[in-house]
C-alpha positions as CSV (number, residue, x, y, z in Angstrom):
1,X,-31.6,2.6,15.1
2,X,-30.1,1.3,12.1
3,X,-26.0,1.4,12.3
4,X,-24.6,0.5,8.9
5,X,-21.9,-2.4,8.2
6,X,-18.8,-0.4,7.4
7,X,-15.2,-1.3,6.3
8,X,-12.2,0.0,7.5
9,X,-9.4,0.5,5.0
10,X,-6.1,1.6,5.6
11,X,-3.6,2.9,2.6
12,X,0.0,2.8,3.0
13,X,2.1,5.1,1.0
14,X,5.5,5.8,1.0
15,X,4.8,9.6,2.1
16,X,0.9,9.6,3.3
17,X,-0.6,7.3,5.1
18,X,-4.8,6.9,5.7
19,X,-7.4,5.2,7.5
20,X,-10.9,5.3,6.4
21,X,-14.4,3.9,7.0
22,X,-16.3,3.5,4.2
23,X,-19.5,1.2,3.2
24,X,-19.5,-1.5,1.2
25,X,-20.8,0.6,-1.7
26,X,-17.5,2.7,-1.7
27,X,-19.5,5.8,0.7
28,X,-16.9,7.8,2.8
29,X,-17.8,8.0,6.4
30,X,-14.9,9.1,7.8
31,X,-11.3,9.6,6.9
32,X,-7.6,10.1,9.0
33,X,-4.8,11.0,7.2
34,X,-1.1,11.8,8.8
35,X,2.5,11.8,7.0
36,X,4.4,8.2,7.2
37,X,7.0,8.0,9.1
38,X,9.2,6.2,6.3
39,X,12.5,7.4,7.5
40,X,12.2,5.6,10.8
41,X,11.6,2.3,9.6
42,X,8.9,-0.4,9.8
43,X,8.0,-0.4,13.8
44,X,7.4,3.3,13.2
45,X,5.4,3.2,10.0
46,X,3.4,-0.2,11.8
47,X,2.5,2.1,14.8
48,X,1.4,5.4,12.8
49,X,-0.9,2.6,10.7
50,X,-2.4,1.0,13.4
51,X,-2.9,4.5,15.7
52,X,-4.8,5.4,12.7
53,X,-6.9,3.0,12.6
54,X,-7.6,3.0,16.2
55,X,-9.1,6.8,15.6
56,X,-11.0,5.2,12.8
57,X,-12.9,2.7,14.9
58,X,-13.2,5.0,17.7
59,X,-15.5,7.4,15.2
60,X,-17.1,4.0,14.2
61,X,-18.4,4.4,17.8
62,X,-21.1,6.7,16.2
63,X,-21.5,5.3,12.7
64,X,-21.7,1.8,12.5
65,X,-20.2,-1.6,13.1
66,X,-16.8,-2.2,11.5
67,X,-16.6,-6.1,9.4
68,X,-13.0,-6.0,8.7
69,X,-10.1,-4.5,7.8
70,X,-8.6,-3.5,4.2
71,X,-5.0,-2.6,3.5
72,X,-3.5,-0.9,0.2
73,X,0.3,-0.8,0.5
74,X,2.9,0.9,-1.8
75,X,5.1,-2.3,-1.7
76,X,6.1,-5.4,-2.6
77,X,3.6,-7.8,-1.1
78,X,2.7,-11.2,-0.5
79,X,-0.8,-10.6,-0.6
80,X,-2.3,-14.1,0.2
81,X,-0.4,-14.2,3.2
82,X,0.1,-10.3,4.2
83,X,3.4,-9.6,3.7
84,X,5.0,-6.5,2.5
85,X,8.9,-6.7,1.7
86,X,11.5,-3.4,1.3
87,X,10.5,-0.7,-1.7
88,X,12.6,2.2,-2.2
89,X,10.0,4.6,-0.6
90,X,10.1,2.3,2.5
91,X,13.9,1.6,3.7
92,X,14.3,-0.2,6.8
93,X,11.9,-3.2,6.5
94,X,12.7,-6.9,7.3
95,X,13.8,-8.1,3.8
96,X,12.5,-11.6,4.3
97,X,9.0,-9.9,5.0
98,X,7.0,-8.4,7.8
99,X,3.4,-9.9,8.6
100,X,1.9,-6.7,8.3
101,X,-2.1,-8.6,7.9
102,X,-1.4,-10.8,11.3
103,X,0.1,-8.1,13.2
104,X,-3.0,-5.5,12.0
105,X,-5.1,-8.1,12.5
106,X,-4.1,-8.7,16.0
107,X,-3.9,-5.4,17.2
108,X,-7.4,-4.6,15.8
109,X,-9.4,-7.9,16.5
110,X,-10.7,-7.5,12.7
111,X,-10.3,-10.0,9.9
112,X,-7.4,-8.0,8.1
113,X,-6.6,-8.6,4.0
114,X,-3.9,-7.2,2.3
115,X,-3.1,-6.1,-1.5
116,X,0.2,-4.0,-3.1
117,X,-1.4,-0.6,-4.5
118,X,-1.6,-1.3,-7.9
119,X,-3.5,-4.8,-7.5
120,X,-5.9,-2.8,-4.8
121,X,-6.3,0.0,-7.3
122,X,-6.9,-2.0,-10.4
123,X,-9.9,-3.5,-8.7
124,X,-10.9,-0.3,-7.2
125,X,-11.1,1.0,-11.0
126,X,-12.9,-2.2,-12.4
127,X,-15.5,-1.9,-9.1
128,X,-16.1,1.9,-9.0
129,X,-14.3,3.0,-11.9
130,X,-13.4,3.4,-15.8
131,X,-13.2,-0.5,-15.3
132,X,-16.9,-1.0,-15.0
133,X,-18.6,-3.8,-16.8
134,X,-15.6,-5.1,-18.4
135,X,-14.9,-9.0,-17.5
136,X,-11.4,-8.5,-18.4
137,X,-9.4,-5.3,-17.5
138,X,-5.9,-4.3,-17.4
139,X,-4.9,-1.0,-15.1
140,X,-1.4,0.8,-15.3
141,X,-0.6,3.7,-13.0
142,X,2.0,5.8,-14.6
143,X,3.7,7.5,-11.8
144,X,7.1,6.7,-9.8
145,X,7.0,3.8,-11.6
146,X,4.6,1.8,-13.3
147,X,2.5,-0.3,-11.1
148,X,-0.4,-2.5,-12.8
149,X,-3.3,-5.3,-11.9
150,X,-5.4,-7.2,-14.0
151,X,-8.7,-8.4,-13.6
152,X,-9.4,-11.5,-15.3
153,X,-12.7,-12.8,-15.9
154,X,-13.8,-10.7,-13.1
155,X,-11.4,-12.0,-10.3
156,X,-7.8,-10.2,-9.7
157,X,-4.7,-12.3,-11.4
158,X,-2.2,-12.7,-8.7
159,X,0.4,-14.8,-10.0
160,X,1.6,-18.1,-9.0
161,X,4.0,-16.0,-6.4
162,X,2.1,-12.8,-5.9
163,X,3.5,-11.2,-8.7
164,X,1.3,-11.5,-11.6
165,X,1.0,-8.4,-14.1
166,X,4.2,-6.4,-13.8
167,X,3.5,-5.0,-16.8
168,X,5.8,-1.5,-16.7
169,X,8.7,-4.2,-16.8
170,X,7.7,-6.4,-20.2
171,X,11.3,-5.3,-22.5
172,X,9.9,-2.9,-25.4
173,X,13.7,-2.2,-26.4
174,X,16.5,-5.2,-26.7
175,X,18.8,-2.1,-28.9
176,X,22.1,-1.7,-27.6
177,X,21.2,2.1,-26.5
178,X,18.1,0.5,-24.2
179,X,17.4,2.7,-21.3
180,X,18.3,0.8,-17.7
181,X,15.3,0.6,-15.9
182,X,15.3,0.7,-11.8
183,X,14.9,-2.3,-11.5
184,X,18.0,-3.2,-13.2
185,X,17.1,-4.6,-16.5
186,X,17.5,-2.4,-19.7
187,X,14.6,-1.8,-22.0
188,X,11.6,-2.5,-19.6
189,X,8.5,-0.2,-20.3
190,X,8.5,2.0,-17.1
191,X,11.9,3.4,-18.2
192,X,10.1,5.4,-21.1
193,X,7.0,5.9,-19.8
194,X,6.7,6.5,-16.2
195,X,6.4,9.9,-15.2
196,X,10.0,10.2,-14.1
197,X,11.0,9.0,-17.0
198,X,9.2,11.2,-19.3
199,X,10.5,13.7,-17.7
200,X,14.4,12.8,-17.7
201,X,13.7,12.5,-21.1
202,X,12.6,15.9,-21.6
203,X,15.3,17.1,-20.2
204,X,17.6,15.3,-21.9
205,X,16.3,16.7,-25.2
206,X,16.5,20.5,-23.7
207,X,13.5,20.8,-21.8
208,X,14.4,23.5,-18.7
209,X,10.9,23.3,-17.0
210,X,9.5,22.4,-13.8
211,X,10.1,18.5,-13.3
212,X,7.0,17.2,-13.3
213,X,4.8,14.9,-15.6
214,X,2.1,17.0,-15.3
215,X,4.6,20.4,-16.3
216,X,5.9,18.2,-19.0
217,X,2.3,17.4,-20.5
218,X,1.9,21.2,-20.4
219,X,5.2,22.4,-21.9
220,X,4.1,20.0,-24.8
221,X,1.0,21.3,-24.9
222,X,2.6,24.8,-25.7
223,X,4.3,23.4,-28.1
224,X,7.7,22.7,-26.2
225,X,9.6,20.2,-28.9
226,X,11.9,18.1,-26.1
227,X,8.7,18.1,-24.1
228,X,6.1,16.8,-27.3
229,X,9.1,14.2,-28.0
230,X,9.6,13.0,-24.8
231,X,5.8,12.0,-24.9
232,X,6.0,10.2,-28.6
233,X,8.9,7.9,-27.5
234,X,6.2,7.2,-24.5
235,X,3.2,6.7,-26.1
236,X,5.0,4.9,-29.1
237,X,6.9,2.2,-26.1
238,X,3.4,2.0,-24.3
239,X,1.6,1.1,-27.0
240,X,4.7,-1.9,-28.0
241,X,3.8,-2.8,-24.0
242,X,0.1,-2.8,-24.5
243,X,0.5,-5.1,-27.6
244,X,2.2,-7.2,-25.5
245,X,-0.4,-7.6,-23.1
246,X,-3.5,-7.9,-25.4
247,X,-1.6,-10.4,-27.5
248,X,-1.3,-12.8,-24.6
249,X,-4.8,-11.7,-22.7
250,X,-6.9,-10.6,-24.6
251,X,-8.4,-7.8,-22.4
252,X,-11.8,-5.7,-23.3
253,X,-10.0,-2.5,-21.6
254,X,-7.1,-1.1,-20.2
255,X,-7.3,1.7,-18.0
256,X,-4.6,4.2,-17.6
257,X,-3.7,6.2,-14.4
258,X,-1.5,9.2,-13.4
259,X,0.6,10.5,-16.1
260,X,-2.2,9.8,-18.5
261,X,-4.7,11.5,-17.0
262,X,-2.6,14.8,-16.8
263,X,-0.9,14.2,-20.1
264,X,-4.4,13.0,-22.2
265,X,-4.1,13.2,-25.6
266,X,-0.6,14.0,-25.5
267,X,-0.4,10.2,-24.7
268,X,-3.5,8.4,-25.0
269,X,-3.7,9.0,-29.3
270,X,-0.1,8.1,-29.2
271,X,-0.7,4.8,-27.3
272,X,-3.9,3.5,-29.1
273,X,-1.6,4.2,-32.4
274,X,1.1,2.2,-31.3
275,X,-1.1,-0.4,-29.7
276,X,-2.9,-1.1,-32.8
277,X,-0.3,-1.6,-35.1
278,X,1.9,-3.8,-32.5
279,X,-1.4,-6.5,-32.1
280,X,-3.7,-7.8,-34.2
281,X,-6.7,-6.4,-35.5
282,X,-9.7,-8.6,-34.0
283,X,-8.0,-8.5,-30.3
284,X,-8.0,-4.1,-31.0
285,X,-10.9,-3.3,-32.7
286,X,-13.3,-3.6,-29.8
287,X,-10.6,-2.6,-27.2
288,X,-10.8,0.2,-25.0
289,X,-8.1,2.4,-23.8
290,X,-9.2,5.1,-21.5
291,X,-7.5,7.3,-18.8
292,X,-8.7,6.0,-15.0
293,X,-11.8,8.0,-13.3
294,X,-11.3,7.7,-9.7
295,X,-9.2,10.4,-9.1
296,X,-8.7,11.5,-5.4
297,X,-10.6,8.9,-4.3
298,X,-8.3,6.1,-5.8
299,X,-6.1,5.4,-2.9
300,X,-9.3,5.2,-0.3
301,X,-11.1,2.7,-2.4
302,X,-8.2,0.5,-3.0
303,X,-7.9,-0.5,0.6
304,X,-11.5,-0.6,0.8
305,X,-11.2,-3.2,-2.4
306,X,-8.4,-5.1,-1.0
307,X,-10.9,-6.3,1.8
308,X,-13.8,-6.9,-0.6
309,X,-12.1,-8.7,-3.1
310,X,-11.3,-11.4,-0.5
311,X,-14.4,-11.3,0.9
312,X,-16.3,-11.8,-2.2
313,X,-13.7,-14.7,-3.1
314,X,-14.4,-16.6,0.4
315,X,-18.0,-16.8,-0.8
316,X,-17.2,-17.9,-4.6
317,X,-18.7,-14.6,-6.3
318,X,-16.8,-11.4,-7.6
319,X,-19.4,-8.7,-8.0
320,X,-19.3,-4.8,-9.7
């Protein structure tokens, strides 16, 4: 009997958490899911991971044999050695850093690799997704915040400290009216454009709707004029961001996520618009911009990415 060489991933999000055991192809075999235990700090969140990816490899019993382990982590993280440091939606953790690879790693007996969400997710989209065949992609996930990756000439940009690409803070606005950003400086890119933000924008023009991107997006596509403004000043600041980024990288696409996928139009005509009269014409003309394709299955295939990616770099090759 053939048993098939299976991965398990684990994702790690502020208010779900999953384990999964997919093939190296990106197939779903089996998948856990419970609420995390964020509230209750680290040891708690570190056990509900690790019990789920105990009842992953117990189903891997019947399915295959397991080559390592994966992890996708809504956090700050230290990805070439596994850390993950504090985030807002995960209070309570050691602010110097916790080994979360090493102590995953230990507890499973599996070769355990570690990437934040957005860097997971940006190679999940170039691997599986509206990324593929490009040689150079940005992502940006428009949601809490804006997270991003980039994929350079095939292989994930890092950073010289892990913290390459944090595109949704480049400053679009130095006015004296700039919007402070969560992070603390005024004028970054996710305070315009992130789905919270759209949305407290909205409101601040006299939107009374649900508060939601995806209620915002439809407001404006009744015709709601706080709502349809809220989404200019957004599209017009992402595509200032965007010309920032091709200007210095020169990507072939950029692939949008979240908010852009429920807003569509609303933002993506917007952006391009923006975009292309922010950077010059031969680094535009044969860009792409197009709203990300994975969906549902996003999250699972960025932990199941986070493993591959470092496995493919161990053995020199980055493949699609």
């Amino acid at each position: 009997m053939n048993r098939d060489r299976l991965i398990l991933g684990i994702d790690l999000g502020g208010t779900k958490s999953a384990a999964t055991l997919q093939t190296s192809g990106g197939e779903l075999r089996y998948r856990v899911a419970t609420s995390t235990p964020a509230q209750d700090g680290s040891d708690a969140v570190v056990a509900t991971l690790i019990s789920l990816a105990r009842n992953a490899l117990q189903a891997a019993n019947d399915l295959g044999t397991v080559s390592g382990c994966g992890i996708s982590v809504g956090a700050p993280a230290d990805a070439a050695n596994g850390v993950v440091y504090p985030a807002p939606n995960l209070p309570g953790w050691s602010p110097i850093g916790t080994p979360l690879a090493r102590i995953v790693a230990d507890a499973l007996n599996l070769p355990t690799c570690l990437e934040n969400d957005a860097d997971a997710t940006a190679l999940a989209e170039w691997r599986f997704g509206a990324g593929r065949g490009a040689e150079t992609m940005a992502f940006l996930t428009q949601g809490t915040g804006i997270g991003s990756g980039l994929v350079l000439n095939g292989r994930l940009h890092r950073g010289a400290f892990g913290a390459g690409g944090e595109i949704g803070h480049i400053c679009v606005d130095t006015s004296d009216e700039a919007r402070v950003c969560s992070c603390g400086l005024c004028g970054c890119l996710e305070a315009y454009a992130s789905g919270p933000s759209v949305v407290r924008i909205a409101a601040e023009n006299g939107y009374r709707g649900e508060q939601s991107g995806a209620a915002v997006a439809e407001a404006a596509r009744g015709g709601d004029a706080a709502a349809l403004a809220a989404f200019a000043l957004a599209a017009d600041k992402l595509g200032r961001g965007l010309a920032v980024l091709v200007m210095l990288l020169n990507p072939e696409r950029i692939v949008l996520g979240t908010l852009a996928i429920h807003a569509g139009d609303l933002l993506l005509t917007g952006t391009e618009s923006s975009l292309r009269r922010h950077a010059w014409k031969r680094l535009t003309e044969d860009l792409t911009v197009v709203p990300a394709q994975l969906g549902d299955r996003a999250q699972d295939l960025a932990a199941l990415c986070a493993y591959l990616s470092r496995a493919d770099e161990s053995n020199g090759t980055m493949s699609q």
